[in-house]
TORMIGU-738043 format. One line per 4 residues: number of its first residue (from 1); for each residue z, y, x negated of N, C-alpha, C, O. Coordinates in steps of 0.1 Angstrom, whole numbers. Example, Ala and Ser with C-alpha at 12.3 -4.5 7.8 and 13.67 -1.06 7.14 Angstrom:
1 = 78/-57/-132/78/-45/-123/78/-33/-132/85/-33/-142 | 71/-22/-128/71/-11/-137/79/0/-129/80/11/-134 .
***
This chain:
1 = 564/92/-149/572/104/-146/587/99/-145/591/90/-138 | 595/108/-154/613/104/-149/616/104/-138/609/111/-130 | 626/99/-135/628/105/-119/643/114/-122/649/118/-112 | 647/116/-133/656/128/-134/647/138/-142/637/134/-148 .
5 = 651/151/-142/648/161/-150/660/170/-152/668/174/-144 | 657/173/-166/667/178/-172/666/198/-175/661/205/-184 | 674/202/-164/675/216/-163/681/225/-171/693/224/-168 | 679/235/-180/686/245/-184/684/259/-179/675/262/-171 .
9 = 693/269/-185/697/276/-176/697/290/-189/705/287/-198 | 693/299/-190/695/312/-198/698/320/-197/691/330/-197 | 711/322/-194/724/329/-188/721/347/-189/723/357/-182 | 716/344/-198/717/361/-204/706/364/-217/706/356/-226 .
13 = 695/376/-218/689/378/-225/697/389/-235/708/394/-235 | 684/390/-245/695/401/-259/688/416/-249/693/426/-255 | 685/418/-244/685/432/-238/685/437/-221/690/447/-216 | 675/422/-212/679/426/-196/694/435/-196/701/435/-206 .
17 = 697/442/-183/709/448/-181/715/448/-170/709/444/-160 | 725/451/-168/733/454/-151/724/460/-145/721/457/-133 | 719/470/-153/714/479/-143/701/474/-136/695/479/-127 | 696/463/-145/683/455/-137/691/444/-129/693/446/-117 .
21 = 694/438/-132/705/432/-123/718/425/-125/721/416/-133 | 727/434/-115/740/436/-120/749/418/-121/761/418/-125 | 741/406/-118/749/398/-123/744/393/-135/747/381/-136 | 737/398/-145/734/396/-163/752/400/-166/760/409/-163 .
25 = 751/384/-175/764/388/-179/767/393/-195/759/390/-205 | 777/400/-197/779/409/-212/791/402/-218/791/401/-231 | 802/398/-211/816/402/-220/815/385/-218/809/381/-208 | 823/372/-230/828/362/-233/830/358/-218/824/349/-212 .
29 = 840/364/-211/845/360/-201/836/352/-186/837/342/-180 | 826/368/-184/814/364/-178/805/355/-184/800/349/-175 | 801/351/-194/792/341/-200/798/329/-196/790/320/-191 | 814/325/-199/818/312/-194/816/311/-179/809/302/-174 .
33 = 821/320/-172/816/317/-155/805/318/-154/803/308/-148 | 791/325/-157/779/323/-156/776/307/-160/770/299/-152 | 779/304/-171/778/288/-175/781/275/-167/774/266/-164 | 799/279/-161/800/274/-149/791/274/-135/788/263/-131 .
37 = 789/282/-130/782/281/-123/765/273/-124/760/265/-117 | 762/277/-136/748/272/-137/749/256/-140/740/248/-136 | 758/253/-145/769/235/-145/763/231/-136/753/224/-136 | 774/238/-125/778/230/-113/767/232/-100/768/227/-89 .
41 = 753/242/-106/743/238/-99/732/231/-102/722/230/-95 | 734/223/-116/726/212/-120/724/212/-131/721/202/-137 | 723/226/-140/720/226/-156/728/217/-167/740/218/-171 | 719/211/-169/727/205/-179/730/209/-195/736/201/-203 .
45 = 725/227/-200/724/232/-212/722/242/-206/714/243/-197 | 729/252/-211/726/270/-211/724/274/-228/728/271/-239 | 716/284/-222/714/290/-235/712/302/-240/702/308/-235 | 720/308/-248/727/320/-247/723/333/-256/724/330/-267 .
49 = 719/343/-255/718/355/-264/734/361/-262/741/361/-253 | 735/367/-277/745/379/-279/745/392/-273/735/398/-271 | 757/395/-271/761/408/-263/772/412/-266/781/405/-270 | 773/425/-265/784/431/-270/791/434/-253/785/432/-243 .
53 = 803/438/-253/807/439/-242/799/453/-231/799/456/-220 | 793/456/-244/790/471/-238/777/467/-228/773/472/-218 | 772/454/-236/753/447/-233/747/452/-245/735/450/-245 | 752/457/-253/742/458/-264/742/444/-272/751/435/-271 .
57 = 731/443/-278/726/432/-285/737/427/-297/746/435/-301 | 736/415/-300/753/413/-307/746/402/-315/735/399/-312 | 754/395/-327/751/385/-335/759/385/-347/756/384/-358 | 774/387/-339/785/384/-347/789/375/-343/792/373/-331 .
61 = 792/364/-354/798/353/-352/809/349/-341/811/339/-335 | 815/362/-342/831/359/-335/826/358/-317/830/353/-306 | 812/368/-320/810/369/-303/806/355/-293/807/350/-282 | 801/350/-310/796/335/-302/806/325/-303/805/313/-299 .
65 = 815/330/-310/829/320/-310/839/324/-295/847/316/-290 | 837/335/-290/844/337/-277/837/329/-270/841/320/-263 | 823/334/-272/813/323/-261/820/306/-260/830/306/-253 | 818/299/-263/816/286/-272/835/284/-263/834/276/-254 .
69 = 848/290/-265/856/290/-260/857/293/-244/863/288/-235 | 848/302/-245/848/305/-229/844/291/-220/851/284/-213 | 832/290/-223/823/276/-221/833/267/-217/838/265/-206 | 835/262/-227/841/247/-236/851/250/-222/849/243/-212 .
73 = 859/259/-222/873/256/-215/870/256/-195/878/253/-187 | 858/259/-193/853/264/-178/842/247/-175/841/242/-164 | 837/240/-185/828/228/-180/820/224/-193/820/230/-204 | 812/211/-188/812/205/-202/794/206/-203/788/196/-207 .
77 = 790/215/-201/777/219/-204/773/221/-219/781/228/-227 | 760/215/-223/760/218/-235/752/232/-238/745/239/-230 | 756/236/-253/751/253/-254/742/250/-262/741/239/-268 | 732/263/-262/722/266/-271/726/276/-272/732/281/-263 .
81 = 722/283/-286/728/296/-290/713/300/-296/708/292/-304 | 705/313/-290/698/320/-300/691/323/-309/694/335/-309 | 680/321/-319/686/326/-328/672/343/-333/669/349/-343 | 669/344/-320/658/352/-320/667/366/-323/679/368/-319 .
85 = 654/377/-333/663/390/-335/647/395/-343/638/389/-348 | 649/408/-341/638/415/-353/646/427/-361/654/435/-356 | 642/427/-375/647/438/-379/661/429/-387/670/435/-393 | 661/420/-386/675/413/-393/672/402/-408/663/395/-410 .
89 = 678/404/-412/674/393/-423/682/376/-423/693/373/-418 | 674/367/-430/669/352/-422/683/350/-422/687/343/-413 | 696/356/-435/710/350/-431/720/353/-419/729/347/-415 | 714/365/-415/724/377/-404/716/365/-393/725/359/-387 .
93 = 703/360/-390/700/355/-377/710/339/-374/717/336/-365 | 705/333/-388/716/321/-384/734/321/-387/742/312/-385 | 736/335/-395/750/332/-394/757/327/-383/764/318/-385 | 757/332/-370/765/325/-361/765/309/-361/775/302/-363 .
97 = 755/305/-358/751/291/-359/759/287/-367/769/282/-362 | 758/287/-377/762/277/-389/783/277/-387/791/268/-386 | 785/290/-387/799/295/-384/803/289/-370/814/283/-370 | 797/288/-359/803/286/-341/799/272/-340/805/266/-331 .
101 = 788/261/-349/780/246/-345/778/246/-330/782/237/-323 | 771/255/-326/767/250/-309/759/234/-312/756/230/-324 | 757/228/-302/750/221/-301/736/218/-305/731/208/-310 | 731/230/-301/716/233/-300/717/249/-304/726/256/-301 .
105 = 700/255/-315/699/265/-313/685/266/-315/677/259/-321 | 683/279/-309/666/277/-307/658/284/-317/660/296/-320 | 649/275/-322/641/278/-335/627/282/-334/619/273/-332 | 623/295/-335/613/299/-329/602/293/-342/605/292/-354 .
109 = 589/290/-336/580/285/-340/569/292/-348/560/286/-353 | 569/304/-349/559/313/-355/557/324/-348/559/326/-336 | 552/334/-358/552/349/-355/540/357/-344/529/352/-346 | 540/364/-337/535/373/-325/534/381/-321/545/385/-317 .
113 = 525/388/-319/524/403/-310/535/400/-300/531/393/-291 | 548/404/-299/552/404/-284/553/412/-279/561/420/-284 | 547/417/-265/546/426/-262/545/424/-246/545/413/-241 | 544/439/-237/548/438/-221/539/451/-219/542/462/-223 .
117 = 528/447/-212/517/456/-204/519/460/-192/521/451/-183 | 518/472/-189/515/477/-181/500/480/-173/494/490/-178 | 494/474/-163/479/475/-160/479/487/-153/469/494/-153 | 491/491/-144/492/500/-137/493/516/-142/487/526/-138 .
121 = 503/515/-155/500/529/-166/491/527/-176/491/537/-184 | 482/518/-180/474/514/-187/478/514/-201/470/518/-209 | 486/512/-203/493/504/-217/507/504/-216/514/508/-207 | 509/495/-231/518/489/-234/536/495/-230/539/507/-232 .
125 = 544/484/-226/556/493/-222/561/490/-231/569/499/-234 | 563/479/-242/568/479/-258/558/466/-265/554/455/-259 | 556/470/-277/551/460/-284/561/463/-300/565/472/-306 | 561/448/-303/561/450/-313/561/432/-325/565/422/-319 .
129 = 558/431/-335/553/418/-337/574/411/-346/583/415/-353 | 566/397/-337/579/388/-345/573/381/-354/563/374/-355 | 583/384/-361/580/376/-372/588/365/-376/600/368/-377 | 582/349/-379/590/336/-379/578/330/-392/570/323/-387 .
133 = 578/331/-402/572/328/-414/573/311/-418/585/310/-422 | 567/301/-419/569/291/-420/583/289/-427/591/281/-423 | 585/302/-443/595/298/-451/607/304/-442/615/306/-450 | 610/307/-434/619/315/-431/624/301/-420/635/295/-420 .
137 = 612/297/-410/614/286/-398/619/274/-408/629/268/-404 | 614/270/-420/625/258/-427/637/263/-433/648/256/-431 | 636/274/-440/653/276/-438/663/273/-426/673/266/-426 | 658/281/-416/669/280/-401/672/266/-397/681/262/-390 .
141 = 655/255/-404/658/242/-402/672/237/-406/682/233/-399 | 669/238/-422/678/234/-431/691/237/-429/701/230/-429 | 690/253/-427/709/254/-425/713/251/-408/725/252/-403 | 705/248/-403/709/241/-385/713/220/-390/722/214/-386 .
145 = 705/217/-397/708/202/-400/719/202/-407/725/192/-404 | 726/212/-418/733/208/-428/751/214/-418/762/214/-422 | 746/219/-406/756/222/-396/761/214/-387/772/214/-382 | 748/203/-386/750/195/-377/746/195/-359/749/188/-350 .
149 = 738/210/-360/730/212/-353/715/209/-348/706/209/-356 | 713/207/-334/701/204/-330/688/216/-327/690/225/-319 | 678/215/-331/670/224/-327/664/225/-318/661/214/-314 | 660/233/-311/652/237/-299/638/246/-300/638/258/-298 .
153 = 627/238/-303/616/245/-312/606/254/-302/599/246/-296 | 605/269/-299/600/277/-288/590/276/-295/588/277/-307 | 583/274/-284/566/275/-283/561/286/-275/559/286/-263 | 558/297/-282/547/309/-277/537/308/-275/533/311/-264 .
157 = 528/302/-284/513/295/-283/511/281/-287/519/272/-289 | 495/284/-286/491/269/-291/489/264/-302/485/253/-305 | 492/278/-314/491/274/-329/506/270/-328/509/259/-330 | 517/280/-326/530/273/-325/528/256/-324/530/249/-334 .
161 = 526/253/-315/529/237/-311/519/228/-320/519/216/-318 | 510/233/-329/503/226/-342/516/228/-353/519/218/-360 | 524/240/-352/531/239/-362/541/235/-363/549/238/-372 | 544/224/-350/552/213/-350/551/201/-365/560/198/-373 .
165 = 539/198/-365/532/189/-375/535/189/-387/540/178/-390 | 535/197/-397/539/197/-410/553/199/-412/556/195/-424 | 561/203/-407/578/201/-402/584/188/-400/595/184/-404 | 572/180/-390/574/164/-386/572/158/-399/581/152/-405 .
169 = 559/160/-405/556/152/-417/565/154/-427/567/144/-435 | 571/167/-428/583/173/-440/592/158/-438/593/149/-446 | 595/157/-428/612/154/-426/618/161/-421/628/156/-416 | 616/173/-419/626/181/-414/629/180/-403/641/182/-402 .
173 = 621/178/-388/621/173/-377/620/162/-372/609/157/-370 | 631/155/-367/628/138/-361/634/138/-348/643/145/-345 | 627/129/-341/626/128/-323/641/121/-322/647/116/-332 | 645/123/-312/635/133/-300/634/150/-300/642/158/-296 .
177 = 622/151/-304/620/166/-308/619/176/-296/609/176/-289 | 633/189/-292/633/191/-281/620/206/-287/618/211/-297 | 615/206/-271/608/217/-271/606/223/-259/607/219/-247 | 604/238/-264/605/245/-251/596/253/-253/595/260/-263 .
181 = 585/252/-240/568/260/-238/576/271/-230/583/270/-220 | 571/289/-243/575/293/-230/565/301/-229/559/303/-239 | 561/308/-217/549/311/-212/549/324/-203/555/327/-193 | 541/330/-207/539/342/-198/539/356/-211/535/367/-209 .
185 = 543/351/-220/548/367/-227/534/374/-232/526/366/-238 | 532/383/-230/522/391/-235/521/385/-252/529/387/-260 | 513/379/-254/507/382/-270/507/363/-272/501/358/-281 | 514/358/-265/513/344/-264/508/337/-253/501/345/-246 .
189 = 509/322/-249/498/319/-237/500/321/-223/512/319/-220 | 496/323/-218/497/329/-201/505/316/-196/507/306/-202 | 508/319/-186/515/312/-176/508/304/-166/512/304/-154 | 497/296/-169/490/289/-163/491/273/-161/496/269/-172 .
193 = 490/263/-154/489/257/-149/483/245/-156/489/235/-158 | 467/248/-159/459/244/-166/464/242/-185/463/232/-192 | 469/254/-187/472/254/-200/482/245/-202/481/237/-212 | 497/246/-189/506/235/-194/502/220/-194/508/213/-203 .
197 = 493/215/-185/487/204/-184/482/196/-198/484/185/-201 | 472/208/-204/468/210/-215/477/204/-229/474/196/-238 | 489/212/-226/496/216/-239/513/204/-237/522/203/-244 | 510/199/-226/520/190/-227/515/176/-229/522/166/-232 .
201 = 497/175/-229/496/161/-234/490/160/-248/482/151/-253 | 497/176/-255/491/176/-266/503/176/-280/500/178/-292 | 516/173/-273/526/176/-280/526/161/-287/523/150/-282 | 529/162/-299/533/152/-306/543/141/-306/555/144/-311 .
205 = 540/130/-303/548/118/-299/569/123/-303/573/129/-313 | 576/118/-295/589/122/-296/596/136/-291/607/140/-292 | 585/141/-284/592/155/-280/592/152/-262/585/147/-253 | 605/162/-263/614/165/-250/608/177/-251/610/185/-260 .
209 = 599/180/-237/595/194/-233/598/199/-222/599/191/-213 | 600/214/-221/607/218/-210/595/231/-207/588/233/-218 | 592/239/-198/584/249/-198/598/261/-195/607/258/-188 | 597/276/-200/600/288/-195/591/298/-192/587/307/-200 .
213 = 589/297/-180/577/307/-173/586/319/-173/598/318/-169 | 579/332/-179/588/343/-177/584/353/-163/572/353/-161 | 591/361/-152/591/365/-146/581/363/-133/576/353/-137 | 577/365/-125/572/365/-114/564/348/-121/564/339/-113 .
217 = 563/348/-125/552/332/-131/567/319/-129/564/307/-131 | 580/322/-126/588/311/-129/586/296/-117/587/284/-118 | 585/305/-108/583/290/-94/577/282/-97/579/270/-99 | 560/292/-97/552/282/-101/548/276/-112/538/269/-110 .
221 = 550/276/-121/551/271/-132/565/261/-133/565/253/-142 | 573/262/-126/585/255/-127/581/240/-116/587/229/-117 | 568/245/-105/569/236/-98/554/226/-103/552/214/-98 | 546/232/-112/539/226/-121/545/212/-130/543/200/-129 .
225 = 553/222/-139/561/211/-149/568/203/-138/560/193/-136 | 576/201/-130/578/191/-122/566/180/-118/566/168/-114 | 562/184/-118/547/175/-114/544/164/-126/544/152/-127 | 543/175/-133/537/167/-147/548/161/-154/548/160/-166 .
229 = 558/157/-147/573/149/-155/578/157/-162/587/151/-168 | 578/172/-166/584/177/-179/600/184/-169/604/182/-158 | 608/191/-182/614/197/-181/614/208/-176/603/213/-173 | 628/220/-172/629/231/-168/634/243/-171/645/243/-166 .
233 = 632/251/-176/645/260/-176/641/273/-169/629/276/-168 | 655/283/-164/655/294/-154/666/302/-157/676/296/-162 | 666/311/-155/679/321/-158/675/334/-159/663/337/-158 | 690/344/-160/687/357/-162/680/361/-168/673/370/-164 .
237 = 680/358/-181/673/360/-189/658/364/-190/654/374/-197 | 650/357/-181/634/360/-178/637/360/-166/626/365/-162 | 644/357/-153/638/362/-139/647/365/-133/658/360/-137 | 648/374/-122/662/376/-113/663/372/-100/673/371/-93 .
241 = 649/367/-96/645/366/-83/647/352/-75/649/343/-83 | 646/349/-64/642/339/-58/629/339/-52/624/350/-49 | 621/327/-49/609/326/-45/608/337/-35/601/346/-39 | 612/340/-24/612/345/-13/611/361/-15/605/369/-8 .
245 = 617/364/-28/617/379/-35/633/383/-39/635/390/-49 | 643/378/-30/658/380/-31/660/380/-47/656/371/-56 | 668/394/-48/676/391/-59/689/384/-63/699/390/-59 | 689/373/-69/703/364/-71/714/374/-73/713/386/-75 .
249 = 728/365/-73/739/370/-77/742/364/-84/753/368/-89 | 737/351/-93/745/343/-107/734/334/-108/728/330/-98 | 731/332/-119/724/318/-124/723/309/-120/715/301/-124 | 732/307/-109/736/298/-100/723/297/-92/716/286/-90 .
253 = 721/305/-88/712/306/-76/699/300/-77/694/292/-69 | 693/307/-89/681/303/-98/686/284/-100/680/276/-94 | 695/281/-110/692/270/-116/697/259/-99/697/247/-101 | 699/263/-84/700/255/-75/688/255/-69/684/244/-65 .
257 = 677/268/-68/666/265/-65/660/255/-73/656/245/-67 | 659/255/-85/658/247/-97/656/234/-93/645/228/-91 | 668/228/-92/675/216/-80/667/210/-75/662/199/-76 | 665/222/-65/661/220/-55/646/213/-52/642/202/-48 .
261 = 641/223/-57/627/216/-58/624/205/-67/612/202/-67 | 630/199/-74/631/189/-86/634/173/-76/629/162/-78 | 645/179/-63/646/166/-54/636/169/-42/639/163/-32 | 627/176/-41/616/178/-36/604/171/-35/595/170/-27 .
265 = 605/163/-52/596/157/-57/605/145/-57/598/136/-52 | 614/142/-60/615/129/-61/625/128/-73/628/117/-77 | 631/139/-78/634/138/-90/649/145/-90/650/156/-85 | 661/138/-99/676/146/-98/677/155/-108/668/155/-116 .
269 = 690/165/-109/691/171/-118/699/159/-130/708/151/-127 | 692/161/-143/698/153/-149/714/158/-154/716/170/-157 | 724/147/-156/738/150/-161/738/152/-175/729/150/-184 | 750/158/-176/752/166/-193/748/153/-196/736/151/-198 .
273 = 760/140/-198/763/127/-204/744/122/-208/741/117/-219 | 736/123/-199/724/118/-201/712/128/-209/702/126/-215 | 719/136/-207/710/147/-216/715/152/-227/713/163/-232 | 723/143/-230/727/147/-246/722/132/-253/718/130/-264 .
277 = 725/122/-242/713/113/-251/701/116/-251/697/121/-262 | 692/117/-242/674/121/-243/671/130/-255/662/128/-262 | 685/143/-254/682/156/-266/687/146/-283/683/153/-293 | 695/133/-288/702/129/-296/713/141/-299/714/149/-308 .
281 = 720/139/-290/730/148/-295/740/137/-298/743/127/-291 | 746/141/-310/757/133/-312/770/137/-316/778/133/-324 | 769/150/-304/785/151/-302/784/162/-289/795/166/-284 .
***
């Protein structure tokens, strides 16, 4: 087991809102303070969806060029930008990327029912399927390497993280391969315990894995992967809460519990400087 772990932070999703809770940030300005704050409570990488100032969903270049400025000038955290969308076609999802070079952007692994149940109204409160087509996931490869970009390969299921393998064997992917298990979403694998256990000694040699338990599932599941040496990530994006039930005021809050329990075990938040070597970032 490391005795650092390396925390990220997901500042903002493409649809949560103020009105679920009012510190989700919208406009460039709030995204850099959100950033800062989640910094300077131990994240070493935030990672970002588009917004328009309004909070509508965004994936104009220029918006992730305010981003990327905001950031850059508030702390030296590294970004992940995106690159999830439905209804867009494969050039509109990575134009920003290729135009803004974040650091990292995240390369979803294959296609899904994604969807959110209600057991209490007895169906679904939205479904609808993503689609991530092997040819479509090597393109985003290709134009993220020819950028100089790192990938961040999301893991929904357990065929996802097989379809690590023929990517490895391409060439197109070489370690340290970051990855991120995320868990809980309706139509992919539950948020269990068992499964991550499972599915982290099943990942293929070279990969940096992090778990994202989505809502009510983040503690424990956060306090799981601690166990099991892995990675973390927490943010607005999938939770608003703290253990106890409080709703946060900033990402802050979330990525200091985060912290917190990480030196609980035995283990520090790791620094940017070190987590850009573990991720091969080379810049």
């Amino acid at each position: 087991m490391s005795d650092k772990v390396l925390i990220s932070c997901a500042i903002t999703g493409a649809v949560t809102t103020k009105q679920q809770c009012a510190a989700i940030p919208y406009t460039a300005a709030e995204i850099g303070e959100e950033a800062r704050r989640a910094h300077e409570a131990g994240a070493a990488v935030v990672h970002v969806h588009g917004r328009e100032d309004d909070g509508r969903p965004s994936y104009r270049p220029e918006v992730f060029a305010a981003y990327l400025r905001e950031i850059r000038a508030r702390s030296p955290v590294i970004v992940n930008f995106s690159t999830g969308a439905v209804g867009l076609s494969k050039e509109d999802r990575i134009a920003h990327i290729t135009a803004t070079r974040p650091e990292i952007a995240a390369l979803n692994m294959g296609s899904m029912n994604y969807s959110k149940y209600s057991a209490k109204r007895k169906q679904f409160v939205f479904q609808f399927v993503f689609q991530n087509p092997f040819d479509e996931i090597i393109y985003y490869l290709e134009q993220m390497t020819a950028a100089g970009v790192r990938p961040e390969c999301e893991v929904f299921d357990t065929g996802h993280a097989a379809s690590l393998l023929p990517l490895i064997d391409m060439g197109l992917l070489k370690p340290p391969i970051d990855v991120n298990l995320v868990m809980g979403v309706m139509g992919g694998m539950p948020a269990d315990p068992d499964m991550l256990a499972f599915l982290s000694r099943r990942l293929p040699p070279g990969c940096v894995w992090k778990t994202t338990p989505v809502s009510h599932n983040t503690w424990s599941m956060t306090a799981a992967a601690l166990a099991l040496g892995g990675n973390v990530r927490v943010g607005l994006e999938d939770n608003f809460y703290l253990p106890g039930g409080a709703m946060v005021g900033s990402n802050g809050e979330l990525v200091a519990q985060a912290a917190a329990m990480a030196r609980s075990v035995g283990r520090e938040p790791m620094p940017v400087d070190e987590a850009r070597a573990v991720l091969g970032l080379s810049r």
